[in-house]
N, C-alpha and C positions, 0 to 999 in steps of 0.2 A: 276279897280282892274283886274289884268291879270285873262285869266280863266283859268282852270288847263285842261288839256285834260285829257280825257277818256281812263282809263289804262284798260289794257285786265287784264283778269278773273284770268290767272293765271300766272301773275305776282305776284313775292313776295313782300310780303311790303316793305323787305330792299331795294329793286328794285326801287318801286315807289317811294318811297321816296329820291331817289339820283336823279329821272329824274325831279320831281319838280323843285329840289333843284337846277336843272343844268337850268330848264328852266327860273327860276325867274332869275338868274343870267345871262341870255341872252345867255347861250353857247348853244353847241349842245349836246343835251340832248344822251348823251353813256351809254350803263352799260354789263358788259360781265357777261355771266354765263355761266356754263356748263349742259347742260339739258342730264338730267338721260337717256330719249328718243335718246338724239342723239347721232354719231358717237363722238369715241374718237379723242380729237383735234377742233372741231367745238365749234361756239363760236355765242352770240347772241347778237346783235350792235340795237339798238333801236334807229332810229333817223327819228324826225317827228312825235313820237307817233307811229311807225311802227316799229317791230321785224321783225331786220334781218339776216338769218342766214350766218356766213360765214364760211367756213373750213379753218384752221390752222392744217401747215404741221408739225406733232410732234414730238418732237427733238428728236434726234436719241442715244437712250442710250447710254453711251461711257463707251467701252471694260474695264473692269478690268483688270489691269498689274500685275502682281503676281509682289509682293515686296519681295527683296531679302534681306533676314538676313544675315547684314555684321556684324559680332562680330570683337569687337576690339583686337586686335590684343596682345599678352602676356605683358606685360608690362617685362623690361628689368630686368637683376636680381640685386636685389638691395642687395644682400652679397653674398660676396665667396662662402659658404654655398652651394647658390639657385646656383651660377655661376659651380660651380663643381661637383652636381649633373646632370647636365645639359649636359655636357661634358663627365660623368659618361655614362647617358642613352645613348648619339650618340656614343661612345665607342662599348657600348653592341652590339648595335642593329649592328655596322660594325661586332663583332667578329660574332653574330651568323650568320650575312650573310656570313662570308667568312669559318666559320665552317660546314655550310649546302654546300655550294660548292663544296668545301674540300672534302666531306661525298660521295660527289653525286661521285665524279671525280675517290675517290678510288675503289669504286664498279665499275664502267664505267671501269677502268683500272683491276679490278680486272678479270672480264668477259674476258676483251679483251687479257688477259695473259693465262684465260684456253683455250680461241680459239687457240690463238697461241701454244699452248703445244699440243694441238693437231693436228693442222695443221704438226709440226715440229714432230709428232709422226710415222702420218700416210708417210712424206716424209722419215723417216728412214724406214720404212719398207721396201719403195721403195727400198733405197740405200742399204740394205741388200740383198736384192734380185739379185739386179743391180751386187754388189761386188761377188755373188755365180756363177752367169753368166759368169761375167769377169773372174772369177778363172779358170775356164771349159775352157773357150774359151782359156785364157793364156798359158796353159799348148798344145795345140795342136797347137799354134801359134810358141811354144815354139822347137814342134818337124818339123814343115813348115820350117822354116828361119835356122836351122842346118839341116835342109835334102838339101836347096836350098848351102847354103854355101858347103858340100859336093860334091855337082855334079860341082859347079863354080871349087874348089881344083881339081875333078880329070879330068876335064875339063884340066883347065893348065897345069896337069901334062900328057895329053893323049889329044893333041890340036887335033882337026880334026875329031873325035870321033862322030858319028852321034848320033842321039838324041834318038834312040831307043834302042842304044850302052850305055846311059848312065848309071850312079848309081841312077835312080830319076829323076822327072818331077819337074819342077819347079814350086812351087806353092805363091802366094803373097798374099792371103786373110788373111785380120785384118777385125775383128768386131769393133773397140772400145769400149770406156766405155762411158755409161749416166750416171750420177748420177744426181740427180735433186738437186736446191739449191734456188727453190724458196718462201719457205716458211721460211729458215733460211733469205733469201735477204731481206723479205717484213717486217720481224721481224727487222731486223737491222735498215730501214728505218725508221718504225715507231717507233721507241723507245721503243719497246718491250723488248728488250733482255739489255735494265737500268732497267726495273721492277723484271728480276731474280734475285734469288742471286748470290753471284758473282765465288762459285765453279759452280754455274751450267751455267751460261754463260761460264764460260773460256771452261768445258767442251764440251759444243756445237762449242765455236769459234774452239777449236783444231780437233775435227771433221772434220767439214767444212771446214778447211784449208788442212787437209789430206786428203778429199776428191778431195777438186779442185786440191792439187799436183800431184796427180794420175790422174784423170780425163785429166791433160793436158799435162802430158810426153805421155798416152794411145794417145794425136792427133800428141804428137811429131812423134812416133811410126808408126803414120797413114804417116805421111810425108813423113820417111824415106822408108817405103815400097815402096811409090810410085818412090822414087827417085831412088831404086835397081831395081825398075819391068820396068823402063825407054826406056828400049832394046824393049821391045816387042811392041813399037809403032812402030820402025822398022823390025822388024823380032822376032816372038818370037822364030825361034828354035833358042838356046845359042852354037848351033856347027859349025854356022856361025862368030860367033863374031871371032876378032882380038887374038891375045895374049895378046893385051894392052888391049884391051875393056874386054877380061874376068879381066886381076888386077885388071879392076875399079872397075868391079861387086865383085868379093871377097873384097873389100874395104866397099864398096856403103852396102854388105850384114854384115858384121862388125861391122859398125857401125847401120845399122838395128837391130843388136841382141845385143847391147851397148844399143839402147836405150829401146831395147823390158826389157831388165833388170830393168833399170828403174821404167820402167811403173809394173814391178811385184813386184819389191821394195815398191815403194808406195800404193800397195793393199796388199803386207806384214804387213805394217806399219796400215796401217788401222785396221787391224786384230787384230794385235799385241796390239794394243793401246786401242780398244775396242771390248772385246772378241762376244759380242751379233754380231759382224757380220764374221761370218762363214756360208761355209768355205769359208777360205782365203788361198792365197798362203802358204805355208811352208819355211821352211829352206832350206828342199830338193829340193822345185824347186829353191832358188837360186842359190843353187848349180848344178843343171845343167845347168846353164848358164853363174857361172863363174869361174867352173874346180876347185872347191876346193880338196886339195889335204887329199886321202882315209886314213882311219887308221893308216896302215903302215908307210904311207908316213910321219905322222902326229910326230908318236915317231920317227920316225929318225930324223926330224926336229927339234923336242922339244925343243934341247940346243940352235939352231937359234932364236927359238920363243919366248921363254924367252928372250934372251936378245933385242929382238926389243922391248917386251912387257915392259922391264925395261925404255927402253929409252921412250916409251909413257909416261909412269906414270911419268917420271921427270919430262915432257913439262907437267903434270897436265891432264895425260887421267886416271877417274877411270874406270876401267871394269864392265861390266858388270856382269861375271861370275867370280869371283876372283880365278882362276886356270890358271895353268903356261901353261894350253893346250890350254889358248883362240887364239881362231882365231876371225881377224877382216877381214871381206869379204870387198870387194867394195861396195862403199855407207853408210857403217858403220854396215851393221847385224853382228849379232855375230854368233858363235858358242861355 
């Protein structure tokens, strides 16, 4: 009879009895446990009757994956009904997005048209200012260029005439006109002035357009001076010139006060067209500049005047002033 070996003290029965069990069966007698005493993982192999301990590397917990909640997805619309509510909803939600847009864009525009109203407010002030200056200045430019055409007349009529002999120094100073036009410009470019209404744009555009006509006969003006004052890169005294070189210059000065007209024309017009910029030229000065004929002159003429005045109004001219004494100046001012 086989002997049973001698189990230690504190082996468990369930223990001893599997090492029997392994012995009679001629294996090798194993049996694993986990002792409370020992490290976690460690394990106790009993063979021969001997406990032995071995360590066992312990598996390495494995990470939790967060699992993603896929809902399935709507199921399709199974009537017209479901189908054109559906349609209904993606409708909405485009109108109120393109109505909160809409919302934001008008306020955005709204702002950006008081800016511009002010911008365009404070650049009229300028050009008011600009126009009172130009008027001042006009008027002694006015009495410069017929003092200078004067001394050229008695020049040719007393050739030879030294210069301290004359009637008058010849003078060529022009200021010109600035008007500014860049806050009406910046306003065109941006589409500001499609947000006005449309009397107060046209308003603004006929401004601005009588501005820049004026503003750019005043550089014509500036040309023609230079091209009367011409002489004086070679000789300023004018008692040297030729008898041909003074015609040119009563010519050359002619048509400098041809265009000085002009240029007080269109700051007439300014005037005339919107009263808030004074002062402006008169009537009177265009009549110093283009000899309109005095009271007297005017009734002896009357039966002349009338009938040219008949023949405008056939060709479709209305007047102005509906009297048989209108006078039409050059350029078109009236009287």
């Amino acid at each position: 009879m086989a002997e049973i070996p001698e189990m230690p003290e504190e082996l468990p029965l369930a223990d001893v009895a599997a090492v029997i069990a392994q012995d009679v069966s001629g294996g090798t007698p194993t049996s694993q446990k986990r002792d409370v005493g020992h490290p976690a993982g460690a394990t106790t192999t009993l063979r021969g009757g001997e406990a032995v301990e071995t360590a066992q590397v312990p598996e390495t917990a494995k990470e939790e994956t967060p699992v993603i909640d896929v809902h399935d997805a709507h199921h399709a619309a199974s009537s017209w009904k479901e189908f054109f509510v559906h349609i209904a909803t993606i409708v909405l939600g485009l109108l109120i997005a393109v109505g909160l847009e809409q919302t934001v864009e008008h306020f955005r525009n709204r702002y950006e048209l008081a800016d511009t109203r002010e911008a365009l407010r404070r650049e009229r002030e300028h050009n008011i200012k600009q126009l009172a200056v130009s008027t001042t200045e006009m008027r002694w430019e006015t009495a410069e260029y017929q003092n200078n055409l004067l001394v050229f007349e008695y020049l040719q009529q007393h050739p030879g005439t030294p210069q301290e002999k004359l009637p008058g120094i010849l003078r060529w100073g022009h200021t010109g006109t600035q008007f500014s036009f860049a806050a009406w410009d910046a306003a065109s470019q941006s589409g500001m002035t499609r947000m006005m209404p449309l009397v107060e744009a046209a308003k603004q555009a006929r401004l601005y357009r009588d501005l820049e006509t004026a503003q750019s006969d005043g550089e014509e003006e500036y040309t023609a001076s230079y091209k009367a004052a011409a002489y004086t890169y070679r000789d300023y005294d004018p008692s040297h010139l030729t008898p041909a070189q003074v015609a040119d210059e009563i010519e050359l000065t002619q048509a400098l006060l041809m265009q000085h007209y002009r240029h007080v024309l269109g700051l007439y017009i300014v005037g005339l067209i919107d009263p808030d910029f004074t002062p402006a030229p008169t009537q009177a000065d265009l009549e110093k500049l283009s000899h309109y004929p005095d009271q007297q002159a005017r009734g002896l003429l009357a039966p002349a005047n009338a009938l040219t005045l008949e023949r405008m109004k056939a060709a479709g001219y209305v007047p102005y002033n509906v009297t048989s004494d209108e006078w039409v100046a050059p350029g078109g001012a009236t009287k």
